[in-house]
PDB file of N, CA, C and O in Angstrom, chain B, residues numbered from 101:
ATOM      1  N   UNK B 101      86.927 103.768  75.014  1.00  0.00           N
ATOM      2  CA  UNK B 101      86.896 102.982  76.228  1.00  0.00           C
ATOM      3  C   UNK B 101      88.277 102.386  76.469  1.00  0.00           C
ATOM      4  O   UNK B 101      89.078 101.820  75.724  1.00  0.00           O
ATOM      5  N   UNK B 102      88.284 102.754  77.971  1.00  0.00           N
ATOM      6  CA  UNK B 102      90.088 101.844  78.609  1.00  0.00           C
ATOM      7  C   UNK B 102      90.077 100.479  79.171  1.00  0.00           C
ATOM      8  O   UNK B 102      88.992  99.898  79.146  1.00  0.00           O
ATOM      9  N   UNK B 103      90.939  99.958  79.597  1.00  0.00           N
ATOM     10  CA  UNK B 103      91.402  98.832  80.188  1.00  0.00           C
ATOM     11  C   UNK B 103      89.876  98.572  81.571  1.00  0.00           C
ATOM     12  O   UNK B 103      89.256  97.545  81.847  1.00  0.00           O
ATOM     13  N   UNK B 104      89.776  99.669  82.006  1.00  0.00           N
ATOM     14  CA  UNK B 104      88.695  99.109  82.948  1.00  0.00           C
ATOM     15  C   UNK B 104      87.282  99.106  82.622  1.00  0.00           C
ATOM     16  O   UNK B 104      86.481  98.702  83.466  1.00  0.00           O
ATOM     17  N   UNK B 105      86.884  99.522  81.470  1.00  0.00           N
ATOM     18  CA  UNK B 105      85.782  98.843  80.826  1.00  0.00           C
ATOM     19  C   UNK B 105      85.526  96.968  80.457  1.00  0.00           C
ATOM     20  O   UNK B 105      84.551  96.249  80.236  1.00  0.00           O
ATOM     21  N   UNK B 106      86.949  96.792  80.555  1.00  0.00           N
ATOM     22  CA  UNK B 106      86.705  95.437  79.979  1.00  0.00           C
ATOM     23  C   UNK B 106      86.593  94.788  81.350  1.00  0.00           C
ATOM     24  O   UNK B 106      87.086  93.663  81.260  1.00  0.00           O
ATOM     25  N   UNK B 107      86.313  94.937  82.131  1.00  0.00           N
ATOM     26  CA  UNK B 107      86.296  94.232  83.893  1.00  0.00           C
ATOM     27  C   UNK B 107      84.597  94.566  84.163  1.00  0.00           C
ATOM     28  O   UNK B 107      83.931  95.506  83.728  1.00  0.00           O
ATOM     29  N   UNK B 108      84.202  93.464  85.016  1.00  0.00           N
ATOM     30  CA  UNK B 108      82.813  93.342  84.975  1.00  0.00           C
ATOM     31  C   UNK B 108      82.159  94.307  85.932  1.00  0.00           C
ATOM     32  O   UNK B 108      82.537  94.586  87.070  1.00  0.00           O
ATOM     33  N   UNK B 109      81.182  94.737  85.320  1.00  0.00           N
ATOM     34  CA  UNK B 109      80.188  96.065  86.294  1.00  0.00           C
ATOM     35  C   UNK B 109      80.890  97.465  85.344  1.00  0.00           C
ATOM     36  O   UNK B 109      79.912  98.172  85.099  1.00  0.00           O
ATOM     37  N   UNK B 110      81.803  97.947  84.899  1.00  0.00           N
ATOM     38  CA  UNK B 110      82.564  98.964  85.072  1.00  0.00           C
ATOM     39  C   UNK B 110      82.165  99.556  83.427  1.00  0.00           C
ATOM     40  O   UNK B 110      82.909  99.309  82.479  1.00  0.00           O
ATOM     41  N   UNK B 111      80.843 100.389  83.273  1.00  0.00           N
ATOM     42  CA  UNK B 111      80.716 101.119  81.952  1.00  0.00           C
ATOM     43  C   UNK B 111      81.402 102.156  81.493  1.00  0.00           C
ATOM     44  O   UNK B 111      82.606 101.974  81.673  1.00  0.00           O
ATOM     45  N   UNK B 112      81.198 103.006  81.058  1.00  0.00           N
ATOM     46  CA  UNK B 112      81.939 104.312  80.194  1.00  0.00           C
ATOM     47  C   UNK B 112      81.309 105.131  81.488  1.00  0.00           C
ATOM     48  O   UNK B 112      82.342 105.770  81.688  1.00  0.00           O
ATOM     49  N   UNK B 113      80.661 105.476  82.238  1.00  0.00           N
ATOM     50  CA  UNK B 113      80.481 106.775  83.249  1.00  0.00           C
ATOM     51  C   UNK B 113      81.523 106.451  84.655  1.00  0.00           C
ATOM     52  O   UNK B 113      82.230 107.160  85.372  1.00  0.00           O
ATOM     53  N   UNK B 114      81.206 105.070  84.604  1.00  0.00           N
ATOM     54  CA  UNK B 114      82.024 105.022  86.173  1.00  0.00           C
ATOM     55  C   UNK B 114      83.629 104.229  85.492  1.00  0.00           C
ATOM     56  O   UNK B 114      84.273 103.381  86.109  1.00  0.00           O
ATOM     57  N   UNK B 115      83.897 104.636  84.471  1.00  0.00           N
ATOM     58  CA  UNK B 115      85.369 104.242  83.715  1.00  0.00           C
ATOM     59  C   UNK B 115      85.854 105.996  83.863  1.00  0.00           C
ATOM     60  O   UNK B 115      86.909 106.304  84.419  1.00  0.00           O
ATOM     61  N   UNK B 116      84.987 106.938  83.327  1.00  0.00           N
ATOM     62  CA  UNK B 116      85.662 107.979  83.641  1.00  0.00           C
ATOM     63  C   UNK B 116      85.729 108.612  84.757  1.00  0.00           C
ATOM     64  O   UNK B 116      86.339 109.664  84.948  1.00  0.00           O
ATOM     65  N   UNK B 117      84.857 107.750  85.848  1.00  0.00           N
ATOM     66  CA  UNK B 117      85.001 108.624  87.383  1.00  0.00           C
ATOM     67  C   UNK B 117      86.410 108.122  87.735  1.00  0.00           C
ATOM     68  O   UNK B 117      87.173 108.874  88.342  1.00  0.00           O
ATOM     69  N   UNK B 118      86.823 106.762  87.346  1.00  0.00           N
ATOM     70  CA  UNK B 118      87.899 106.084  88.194  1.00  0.00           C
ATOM     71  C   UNK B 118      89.037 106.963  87.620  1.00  0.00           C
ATOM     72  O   UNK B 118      89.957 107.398  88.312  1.00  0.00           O
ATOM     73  N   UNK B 119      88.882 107.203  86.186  1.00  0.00           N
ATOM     74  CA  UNK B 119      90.055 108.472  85.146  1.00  0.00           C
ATOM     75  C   UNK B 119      89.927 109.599  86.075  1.00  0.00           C
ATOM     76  O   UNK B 119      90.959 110.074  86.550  1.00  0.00           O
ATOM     77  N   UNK B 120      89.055 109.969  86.316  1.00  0.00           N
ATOM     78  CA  UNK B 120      89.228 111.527  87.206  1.00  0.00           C
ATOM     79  C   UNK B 120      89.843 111.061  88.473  1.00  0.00           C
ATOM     80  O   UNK B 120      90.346 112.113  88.868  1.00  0.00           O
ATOM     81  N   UNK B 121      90.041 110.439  89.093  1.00  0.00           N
ATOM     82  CA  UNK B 121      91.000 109.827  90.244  1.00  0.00           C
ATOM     83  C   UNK B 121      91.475 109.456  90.256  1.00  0.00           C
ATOM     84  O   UNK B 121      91.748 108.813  91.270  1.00  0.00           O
ATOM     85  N   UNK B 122      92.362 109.368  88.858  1.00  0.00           N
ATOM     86  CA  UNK B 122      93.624 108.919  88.574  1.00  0.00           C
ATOM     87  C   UNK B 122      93.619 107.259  88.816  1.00  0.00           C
ATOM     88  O   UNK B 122      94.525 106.786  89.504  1.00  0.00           O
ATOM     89  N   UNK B 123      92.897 106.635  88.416  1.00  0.00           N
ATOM     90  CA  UNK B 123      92.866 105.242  88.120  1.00  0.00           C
ATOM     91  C   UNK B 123      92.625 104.877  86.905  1.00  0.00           C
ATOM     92  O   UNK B 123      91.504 104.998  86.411  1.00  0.00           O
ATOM     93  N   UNK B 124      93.833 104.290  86.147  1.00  0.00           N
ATOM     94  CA  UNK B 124      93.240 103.883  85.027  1.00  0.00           C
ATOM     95  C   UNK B 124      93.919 102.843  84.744  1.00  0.00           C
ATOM     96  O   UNK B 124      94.680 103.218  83.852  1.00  0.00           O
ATOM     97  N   UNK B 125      94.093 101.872  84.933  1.00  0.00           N
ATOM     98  CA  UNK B 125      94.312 100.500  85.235  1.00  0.00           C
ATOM     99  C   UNK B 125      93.684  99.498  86.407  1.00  0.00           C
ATOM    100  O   UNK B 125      93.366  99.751  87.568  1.00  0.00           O
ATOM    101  N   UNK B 126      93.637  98.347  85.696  1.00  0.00           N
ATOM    102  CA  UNK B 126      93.094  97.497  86.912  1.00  0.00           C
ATOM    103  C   UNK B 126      93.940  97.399  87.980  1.00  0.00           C
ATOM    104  O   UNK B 126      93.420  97.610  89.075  1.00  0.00           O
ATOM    105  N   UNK B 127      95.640  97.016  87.947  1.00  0.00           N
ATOM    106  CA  UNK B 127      96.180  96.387  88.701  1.00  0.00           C
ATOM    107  C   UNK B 127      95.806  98.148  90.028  1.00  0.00           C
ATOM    108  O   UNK B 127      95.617  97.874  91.213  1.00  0.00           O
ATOM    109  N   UNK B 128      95.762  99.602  89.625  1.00  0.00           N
ATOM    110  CA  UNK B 128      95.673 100.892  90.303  1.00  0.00           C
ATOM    111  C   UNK B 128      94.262 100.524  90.958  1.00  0.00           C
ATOM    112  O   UNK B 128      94.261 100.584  92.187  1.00  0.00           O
ATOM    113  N   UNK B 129      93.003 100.136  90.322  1.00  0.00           N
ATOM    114  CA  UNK B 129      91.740  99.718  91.127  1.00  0.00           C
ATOM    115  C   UNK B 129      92.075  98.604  92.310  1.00  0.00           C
ATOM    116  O   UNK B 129      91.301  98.478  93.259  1.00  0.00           O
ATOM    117  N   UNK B 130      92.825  98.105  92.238  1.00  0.00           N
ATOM    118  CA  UNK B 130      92.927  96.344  92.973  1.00  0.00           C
ATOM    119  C   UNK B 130      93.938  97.345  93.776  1.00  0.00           C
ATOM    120  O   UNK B 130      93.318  97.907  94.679  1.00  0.00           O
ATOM    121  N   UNK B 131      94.872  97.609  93.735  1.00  0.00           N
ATOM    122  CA  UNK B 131      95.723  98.529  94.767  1.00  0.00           C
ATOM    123  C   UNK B 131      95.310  99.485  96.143  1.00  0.00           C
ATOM    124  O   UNK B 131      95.801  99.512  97.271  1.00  0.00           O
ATOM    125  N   UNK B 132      93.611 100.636  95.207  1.00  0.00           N
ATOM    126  CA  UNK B 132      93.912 101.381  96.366  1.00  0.00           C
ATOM    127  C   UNK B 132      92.209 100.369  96.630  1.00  0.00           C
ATOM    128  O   UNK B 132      91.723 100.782  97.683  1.00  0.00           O
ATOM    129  N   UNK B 133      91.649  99.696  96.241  1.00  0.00           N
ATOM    130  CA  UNK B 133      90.611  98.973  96.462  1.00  0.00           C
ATOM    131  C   UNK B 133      89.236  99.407  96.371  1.00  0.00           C
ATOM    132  O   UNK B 133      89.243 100.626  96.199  1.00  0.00           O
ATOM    133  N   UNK B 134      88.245  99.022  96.403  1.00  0.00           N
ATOM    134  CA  UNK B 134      86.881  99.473  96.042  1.00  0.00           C
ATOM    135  C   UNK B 134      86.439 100.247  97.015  1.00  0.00           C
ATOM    136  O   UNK B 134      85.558 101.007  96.613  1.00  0.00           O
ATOM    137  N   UNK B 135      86.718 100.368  98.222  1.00  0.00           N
ATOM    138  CA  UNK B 135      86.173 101.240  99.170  1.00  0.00           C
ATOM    139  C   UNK B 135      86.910 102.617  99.006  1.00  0.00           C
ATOM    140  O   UNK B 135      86.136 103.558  98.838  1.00  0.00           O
ATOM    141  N   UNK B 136      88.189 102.915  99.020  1.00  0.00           N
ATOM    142  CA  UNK B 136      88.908 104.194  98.388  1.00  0.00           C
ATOM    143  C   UNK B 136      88.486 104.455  97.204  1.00  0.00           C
ATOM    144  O   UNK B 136      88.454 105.684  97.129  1.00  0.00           O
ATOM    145  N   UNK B 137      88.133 103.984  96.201  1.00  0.00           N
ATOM    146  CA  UNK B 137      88.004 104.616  95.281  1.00  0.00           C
ATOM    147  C   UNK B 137      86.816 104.963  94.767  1.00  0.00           C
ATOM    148  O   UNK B 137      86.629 105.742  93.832  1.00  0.00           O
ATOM    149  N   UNK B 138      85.621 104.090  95.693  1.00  0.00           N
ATOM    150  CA  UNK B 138      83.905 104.554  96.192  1.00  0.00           C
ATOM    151  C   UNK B 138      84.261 106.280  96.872  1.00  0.00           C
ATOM    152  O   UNK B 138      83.963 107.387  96.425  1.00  0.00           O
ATOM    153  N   UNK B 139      84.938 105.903  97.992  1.00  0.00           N
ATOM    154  CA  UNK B 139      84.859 107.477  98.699  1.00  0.00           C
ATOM    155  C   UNK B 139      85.779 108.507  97.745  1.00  0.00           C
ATOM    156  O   UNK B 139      85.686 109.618  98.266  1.00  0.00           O
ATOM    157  N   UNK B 140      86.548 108.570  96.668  1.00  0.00           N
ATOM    158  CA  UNK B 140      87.022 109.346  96.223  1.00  0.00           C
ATOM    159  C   UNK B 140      85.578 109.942  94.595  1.00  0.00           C
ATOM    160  O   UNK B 140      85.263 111.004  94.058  1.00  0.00           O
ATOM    161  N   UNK B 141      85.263 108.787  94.490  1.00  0.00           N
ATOM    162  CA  UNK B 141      84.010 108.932  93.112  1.00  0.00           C
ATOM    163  C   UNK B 141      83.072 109.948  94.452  1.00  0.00           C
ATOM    164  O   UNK B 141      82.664 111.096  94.279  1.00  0.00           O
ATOM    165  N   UNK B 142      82.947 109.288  95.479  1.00  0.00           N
ATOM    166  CA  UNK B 142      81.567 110.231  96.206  1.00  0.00           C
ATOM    167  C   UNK B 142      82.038 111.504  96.555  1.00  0.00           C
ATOM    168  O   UNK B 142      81.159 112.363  96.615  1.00  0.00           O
ATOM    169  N   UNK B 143      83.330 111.908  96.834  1.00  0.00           N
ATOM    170  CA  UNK B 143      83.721 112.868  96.983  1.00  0.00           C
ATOM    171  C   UNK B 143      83.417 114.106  95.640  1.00  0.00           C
ATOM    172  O   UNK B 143      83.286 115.320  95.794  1.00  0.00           O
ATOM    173  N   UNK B 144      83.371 113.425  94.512  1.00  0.00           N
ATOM    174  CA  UNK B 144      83.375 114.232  93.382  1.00  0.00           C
ATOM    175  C   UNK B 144      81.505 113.930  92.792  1.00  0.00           C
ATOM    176  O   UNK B 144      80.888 114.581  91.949  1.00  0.00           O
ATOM    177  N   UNK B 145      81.143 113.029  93.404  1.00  0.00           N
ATOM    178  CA  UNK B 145      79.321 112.301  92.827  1.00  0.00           C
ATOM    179  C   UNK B 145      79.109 112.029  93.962  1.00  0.00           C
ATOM    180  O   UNK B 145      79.648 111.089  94.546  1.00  0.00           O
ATOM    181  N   UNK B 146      77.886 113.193  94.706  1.00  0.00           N
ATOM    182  CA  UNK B 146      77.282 112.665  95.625  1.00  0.00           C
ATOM    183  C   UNK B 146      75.963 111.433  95.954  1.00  0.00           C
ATOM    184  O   UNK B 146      75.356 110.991  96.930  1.00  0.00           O
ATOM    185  N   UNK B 147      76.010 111.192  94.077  1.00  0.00           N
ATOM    186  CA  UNK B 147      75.056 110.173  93.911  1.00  0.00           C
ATOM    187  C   UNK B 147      75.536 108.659  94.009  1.00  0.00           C
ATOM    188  O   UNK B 147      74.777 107.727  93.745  1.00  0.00           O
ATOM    189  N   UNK B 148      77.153 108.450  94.499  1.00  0.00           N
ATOM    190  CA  UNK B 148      77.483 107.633  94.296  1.00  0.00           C
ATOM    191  C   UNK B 148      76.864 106.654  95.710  1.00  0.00           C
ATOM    192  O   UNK B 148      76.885 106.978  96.897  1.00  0.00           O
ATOM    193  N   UNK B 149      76.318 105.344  95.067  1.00  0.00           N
ATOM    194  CA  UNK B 149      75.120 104.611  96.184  1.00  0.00           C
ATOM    195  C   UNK B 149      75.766 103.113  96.395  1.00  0.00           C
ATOM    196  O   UNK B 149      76.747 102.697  95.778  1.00  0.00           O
ATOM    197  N   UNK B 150      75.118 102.476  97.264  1.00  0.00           N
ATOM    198  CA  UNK B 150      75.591 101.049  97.635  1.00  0.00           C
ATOM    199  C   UNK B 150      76.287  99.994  96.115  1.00  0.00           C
ATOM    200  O   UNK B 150      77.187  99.158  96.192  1.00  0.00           O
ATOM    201  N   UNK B 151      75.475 100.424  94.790  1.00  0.00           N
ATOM    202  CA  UNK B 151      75.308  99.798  94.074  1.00  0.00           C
ATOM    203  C   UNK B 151      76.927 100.768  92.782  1.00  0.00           C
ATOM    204  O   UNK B 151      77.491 100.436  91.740  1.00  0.00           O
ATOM    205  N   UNK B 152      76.983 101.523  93.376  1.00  0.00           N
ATOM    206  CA  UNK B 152      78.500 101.425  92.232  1.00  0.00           C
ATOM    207  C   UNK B 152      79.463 101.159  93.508  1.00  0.00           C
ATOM    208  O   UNK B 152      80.378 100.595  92.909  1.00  0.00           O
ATOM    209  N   UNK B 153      79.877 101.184  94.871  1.00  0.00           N
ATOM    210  CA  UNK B 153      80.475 100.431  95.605  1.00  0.00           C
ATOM    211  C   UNK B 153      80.720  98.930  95.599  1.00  0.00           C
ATOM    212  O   UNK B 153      81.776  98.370  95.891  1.00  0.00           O
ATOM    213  N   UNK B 154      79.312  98.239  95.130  1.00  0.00           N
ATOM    214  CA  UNK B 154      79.689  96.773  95.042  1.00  0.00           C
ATOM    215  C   UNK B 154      80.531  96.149  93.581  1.00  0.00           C
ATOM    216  O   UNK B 154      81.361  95.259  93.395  1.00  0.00           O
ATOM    217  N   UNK B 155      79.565  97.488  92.394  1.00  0.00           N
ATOM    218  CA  UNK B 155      79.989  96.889  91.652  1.00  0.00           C
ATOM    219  C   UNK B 155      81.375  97.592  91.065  1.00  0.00           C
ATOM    220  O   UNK B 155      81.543  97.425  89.857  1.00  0.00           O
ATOM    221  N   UNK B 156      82.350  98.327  91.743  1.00  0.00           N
ATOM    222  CA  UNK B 156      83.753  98.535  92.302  1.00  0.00           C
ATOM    223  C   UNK B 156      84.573  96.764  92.670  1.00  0.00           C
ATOM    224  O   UNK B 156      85.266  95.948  92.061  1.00  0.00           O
ATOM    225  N   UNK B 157      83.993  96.900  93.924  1.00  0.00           N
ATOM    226  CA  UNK B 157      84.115  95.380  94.370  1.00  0.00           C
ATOM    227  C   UNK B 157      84.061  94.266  93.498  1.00  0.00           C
ATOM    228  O   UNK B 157      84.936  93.413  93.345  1.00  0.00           O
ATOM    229  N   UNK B 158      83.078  94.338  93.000  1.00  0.00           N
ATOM    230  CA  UNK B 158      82.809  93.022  91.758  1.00  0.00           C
ATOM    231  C   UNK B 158      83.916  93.381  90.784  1.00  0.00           C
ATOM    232  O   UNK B 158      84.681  92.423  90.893  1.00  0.00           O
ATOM    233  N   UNK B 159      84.246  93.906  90.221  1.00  0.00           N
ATOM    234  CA  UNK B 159      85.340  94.552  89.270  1.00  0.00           C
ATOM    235  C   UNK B 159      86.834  93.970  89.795  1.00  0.00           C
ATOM    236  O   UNK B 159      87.588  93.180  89.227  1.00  0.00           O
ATOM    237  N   UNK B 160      86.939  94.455  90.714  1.00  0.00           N
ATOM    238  CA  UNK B 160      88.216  94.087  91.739  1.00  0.00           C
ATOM    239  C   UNK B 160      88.155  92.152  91.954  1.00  0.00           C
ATOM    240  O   UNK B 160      89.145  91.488  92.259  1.00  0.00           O
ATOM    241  N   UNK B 161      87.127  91.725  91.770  1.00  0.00           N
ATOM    242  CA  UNK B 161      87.031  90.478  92.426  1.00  0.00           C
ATOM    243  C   UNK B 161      86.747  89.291  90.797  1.00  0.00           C
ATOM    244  O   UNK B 161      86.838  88.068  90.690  1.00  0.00           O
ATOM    245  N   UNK B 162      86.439  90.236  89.902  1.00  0.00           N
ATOM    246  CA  UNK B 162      86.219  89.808  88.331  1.00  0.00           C
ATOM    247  C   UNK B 162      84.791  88.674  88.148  1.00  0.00           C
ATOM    248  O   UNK B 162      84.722  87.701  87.398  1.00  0.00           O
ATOM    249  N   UNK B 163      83.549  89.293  89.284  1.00  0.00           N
ATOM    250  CA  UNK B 163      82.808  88.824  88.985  1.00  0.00           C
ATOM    251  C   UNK B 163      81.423  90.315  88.747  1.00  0.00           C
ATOM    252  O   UNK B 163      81.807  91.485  88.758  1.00  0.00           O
ATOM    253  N   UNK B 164      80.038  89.990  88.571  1.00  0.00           N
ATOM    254  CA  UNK B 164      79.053  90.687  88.324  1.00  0.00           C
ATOM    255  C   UNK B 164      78.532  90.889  89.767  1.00  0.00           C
ATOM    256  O   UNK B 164      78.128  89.995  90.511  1.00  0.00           O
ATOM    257  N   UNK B 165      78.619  92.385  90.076  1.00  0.00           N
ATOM    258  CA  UNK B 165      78.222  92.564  91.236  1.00  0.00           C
ATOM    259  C   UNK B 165      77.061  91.393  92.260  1.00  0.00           C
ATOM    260  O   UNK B 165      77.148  90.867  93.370  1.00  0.00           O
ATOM    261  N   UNK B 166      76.168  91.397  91.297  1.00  0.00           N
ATOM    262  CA  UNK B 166      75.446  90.643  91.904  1.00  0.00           C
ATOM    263  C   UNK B 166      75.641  89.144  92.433  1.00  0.00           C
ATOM    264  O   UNK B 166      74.868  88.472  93.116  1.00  0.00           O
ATOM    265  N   UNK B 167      77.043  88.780  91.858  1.00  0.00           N
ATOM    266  CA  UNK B 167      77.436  87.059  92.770  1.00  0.00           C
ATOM    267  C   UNK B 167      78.467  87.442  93.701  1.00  0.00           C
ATOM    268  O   UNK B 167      79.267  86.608  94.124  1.00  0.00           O
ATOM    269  N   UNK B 168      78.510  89.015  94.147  1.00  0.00           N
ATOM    270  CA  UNK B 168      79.394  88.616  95.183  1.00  0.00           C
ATOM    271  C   UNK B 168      78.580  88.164  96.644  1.00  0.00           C
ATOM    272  O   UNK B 168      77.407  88.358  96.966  1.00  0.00           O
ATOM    273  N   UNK B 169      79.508  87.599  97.258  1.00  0.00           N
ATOM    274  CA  UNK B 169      78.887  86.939  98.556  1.00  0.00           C
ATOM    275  C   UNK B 169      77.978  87.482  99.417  1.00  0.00           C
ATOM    276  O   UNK B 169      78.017  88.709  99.511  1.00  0.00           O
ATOM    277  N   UNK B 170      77.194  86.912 100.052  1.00  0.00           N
ATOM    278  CA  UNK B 170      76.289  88.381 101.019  1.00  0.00           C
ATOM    279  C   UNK B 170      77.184  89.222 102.076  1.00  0.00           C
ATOM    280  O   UNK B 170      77.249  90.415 102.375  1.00  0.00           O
ATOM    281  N   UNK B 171      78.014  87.741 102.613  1.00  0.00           N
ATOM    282  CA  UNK B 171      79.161  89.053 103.575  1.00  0.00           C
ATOM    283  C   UNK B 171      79.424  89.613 103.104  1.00  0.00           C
ATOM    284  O   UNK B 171      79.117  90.719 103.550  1.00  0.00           O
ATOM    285  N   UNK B 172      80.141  89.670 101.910  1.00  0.00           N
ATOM    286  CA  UNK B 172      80.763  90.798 101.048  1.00  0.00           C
ATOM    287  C   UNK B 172      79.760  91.828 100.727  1.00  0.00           C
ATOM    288  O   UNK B 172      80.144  92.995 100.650  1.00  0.00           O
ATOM    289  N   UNK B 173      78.740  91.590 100.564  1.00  0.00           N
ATOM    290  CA  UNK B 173      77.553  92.500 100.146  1.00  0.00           C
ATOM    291  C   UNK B 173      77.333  93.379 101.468  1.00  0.00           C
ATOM    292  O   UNK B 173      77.619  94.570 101.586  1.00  0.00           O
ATOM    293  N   UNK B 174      76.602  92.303 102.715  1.00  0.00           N
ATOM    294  CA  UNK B 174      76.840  93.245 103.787  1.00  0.00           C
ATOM    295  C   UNK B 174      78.093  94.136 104.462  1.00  0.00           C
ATOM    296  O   UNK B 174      77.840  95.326 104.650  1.00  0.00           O
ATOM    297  N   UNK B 175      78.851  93.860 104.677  1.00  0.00           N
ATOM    298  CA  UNK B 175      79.766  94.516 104.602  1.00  0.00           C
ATOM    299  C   UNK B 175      80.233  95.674 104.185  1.00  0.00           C
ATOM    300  O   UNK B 175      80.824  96.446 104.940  1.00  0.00           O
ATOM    301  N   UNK B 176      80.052  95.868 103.161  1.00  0.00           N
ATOM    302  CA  UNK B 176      80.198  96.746 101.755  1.00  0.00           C
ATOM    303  C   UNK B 176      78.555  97.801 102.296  1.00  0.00           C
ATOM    304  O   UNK B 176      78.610  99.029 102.223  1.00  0.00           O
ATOM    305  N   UNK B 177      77.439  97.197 102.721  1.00  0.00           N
ATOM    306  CA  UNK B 177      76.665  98.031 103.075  1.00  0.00           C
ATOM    307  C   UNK B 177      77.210  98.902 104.203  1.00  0.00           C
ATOM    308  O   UNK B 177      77.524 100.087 104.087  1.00  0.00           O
ATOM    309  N   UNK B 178      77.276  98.219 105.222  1.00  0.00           N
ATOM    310  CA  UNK B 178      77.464  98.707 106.311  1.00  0.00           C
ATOM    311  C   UNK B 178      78.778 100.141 106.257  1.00  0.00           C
ATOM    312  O   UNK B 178      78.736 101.318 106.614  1.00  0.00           O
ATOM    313  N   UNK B 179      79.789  99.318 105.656  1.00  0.00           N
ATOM    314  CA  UNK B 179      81.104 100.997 105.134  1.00  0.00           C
ATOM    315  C   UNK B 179      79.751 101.523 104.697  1.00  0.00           C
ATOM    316  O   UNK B 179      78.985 101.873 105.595  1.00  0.00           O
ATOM    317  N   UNK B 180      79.368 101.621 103.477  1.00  0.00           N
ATOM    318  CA  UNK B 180      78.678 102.762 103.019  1.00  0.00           C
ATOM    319  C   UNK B 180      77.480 103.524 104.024  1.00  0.00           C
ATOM    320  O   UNK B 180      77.180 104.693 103.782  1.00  0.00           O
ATOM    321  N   UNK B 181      76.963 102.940 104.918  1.00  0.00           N
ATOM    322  CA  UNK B 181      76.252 103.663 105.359  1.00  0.00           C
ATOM    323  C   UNK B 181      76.949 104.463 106.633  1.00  0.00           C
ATOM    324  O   UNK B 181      76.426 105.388 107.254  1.00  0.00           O
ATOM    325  N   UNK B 182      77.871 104.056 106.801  1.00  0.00           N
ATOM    326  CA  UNK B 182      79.200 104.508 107.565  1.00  0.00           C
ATOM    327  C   UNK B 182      79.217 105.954 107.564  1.00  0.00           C
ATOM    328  O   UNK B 182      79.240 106.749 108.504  1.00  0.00           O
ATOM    329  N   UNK B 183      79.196 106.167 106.033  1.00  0.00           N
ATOM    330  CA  UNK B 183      79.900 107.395 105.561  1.00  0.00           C
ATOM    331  C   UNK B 183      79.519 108.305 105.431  1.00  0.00           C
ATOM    332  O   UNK B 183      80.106 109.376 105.269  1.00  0.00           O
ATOM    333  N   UNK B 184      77.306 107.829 105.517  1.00  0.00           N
ATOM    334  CA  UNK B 184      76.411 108.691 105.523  1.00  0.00           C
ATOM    335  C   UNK B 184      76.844 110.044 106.070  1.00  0.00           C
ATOM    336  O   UNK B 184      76.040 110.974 106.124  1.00  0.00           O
TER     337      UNK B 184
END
């Protein structure tokens, strides 16, 4: 396990999606941000769902998906269903 395992939400499956897209540092997650690097994981996992998008976001923001804000939550829905 790398540097972005230790950031909250972020296990060993979606640590190696961010490695296959050439992210492997936090300050590279916080750069191209949770919504680029949602559509680059879905590009390669079409299973990728509302719930590894937020908790992208939560990672980036250094809390547990689940306390981020509801705007932030809605929000974060709405891109994703965007993309449907």
């Amino acid at each position: 396990m790398g540097e972005l395992s230790k950031l909250p939400n972020i296990g060993i499956k979606l640590e190696e999606q961010l490695n296959e897209i050439g992210i492997n540092t936090t300050e590279q997650l916080k750069k191209v941000g949770s919504r680029q690097a949602w559509l680059e994981i879905k590009a390669n996992d079409s299973s990728a769902c509302i719930n590894r998008l937020c908790a992208l976001e939560g990672a980036i923001q250094g809390v547990r998906w689940h306390s981020l804000s509801e705007e932030i939550k809605s929000e974060l829905k709405e891109f994703c269903n965007s993309v449907k």
